[in-house]
C-alpha positions as CSV (number, residue, x, y, z in Angstrom):
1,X,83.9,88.1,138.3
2,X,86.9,87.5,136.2
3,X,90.2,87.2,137.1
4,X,93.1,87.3,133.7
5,X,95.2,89.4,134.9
6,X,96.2,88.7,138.8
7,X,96.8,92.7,138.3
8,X,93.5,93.9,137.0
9,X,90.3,92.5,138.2
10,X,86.7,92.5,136.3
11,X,83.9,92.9,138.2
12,X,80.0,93.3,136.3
13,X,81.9,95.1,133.1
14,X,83.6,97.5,135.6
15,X,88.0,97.2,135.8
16,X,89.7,97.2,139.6
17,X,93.1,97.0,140.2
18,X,93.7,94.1,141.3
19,X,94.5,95.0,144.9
20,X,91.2,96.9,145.4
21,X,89.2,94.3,145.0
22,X,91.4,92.3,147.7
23,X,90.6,95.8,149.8
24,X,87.2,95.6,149.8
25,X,85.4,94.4,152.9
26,X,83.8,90.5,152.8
27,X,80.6,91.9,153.1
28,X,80.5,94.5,150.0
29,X,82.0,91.4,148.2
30,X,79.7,89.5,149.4
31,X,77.0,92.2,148.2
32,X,78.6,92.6,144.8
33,X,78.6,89.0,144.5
34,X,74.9,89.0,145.3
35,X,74.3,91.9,143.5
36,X,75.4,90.4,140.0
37,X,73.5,86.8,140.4
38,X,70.7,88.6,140.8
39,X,71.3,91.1,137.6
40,X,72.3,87.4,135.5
41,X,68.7,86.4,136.6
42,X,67.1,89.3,135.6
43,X,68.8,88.9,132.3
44,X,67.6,85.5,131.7
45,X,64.0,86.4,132.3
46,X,64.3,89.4,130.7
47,X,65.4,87.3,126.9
48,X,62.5,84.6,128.1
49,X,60.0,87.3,128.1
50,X,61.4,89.1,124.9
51,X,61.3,86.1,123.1
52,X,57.5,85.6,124.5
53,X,56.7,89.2,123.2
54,X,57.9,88.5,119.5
55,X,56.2,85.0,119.7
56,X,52.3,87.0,120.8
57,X,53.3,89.9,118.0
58,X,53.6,87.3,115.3
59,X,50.5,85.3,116.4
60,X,48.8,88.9,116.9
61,X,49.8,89.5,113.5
62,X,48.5,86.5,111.7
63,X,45.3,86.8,114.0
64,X,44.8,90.4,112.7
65,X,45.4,88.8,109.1
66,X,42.5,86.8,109.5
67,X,40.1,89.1,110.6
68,X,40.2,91.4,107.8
69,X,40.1,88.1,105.0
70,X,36.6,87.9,103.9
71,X,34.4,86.1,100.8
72,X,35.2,89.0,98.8
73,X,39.1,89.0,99.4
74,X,40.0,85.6,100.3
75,X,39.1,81.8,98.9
76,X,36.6,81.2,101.6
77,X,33.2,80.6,100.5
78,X,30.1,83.3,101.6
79,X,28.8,80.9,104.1
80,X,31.7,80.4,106.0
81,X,31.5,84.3,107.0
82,X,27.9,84.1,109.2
83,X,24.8,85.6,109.2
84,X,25.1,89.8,108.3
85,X,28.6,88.9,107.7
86,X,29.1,89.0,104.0
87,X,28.8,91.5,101.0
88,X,25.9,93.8,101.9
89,X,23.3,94.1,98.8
90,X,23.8,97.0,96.2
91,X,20.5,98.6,95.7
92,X,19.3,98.4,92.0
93,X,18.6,102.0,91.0
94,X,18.2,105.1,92.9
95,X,14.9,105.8,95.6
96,X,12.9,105.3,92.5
97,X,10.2,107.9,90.4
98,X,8.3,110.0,92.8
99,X,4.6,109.2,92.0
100,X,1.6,111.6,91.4
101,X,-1.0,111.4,93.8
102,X,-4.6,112.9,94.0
103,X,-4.2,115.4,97.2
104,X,-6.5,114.7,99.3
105,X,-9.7,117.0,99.4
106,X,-10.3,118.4,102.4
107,X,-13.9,119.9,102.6
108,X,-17.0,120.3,105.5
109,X,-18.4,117.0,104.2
110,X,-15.1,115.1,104.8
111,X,-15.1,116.4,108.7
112,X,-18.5,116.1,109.4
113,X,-19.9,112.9,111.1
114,X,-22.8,110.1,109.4
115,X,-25.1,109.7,112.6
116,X,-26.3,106.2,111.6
117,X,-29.4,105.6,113.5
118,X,-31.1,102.1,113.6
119,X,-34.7,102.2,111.9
């Protein structure tokens, strides 16, 4: 509540003449009173949390940072990244010639069974 002008009274932002304010019961001053402590709080905690917020997106930020840095874009050696980590291996070549086997011959004497008997 401010009161610079005995004929105009500020109250939360809002202007009252100054003999409204006089008019208005104890209780809804008492109310209004309450009612901008508590908004002043809020305030408070609300710049205390902002300031949190920009604090965890900056840490996020540098975190994120980090995670993509690897031994191929960063100073750190190979064997700091861990095991499957790193580069993966670049094949040499394509799949290779396809090689020329003998098909295999499929005839009666390949199915049938050798009854080896003991003499």
């Amino acid at each position: 509540m401010s009161f610079d002008d005995p004929s105009e009274l500020k109250i939360g932002g809002i202007r009252l003449p100054g003999g409204a304010w006089e008019a208005t019961p104890a209780s809804v001053q008492g109310l209004v009173a309450t009612l901008l402590a508590t908004i002043a709080q809020q305030q408070e905690q609300l710049d205390h949390l902002n300031k949190q917020v920009m604090a965890m997106s900056e840490r996020l930020a540098h975190l994120e940072e980090q995670v993509r840095q690897s031994s191929q874009n960063s100073s750190r050696p190979p064997s700091s990244e861990g095991f499957g980590q790193g580069k993966r291996p670049q094949r040499q070549g394509g799949k290779g010639r396809r090689g020329a086997n003998r098909a295999m011959r499929v005839s009666r004497e390949t199915c049938t069974r050798l009854r080896l008997a003991p003499r």
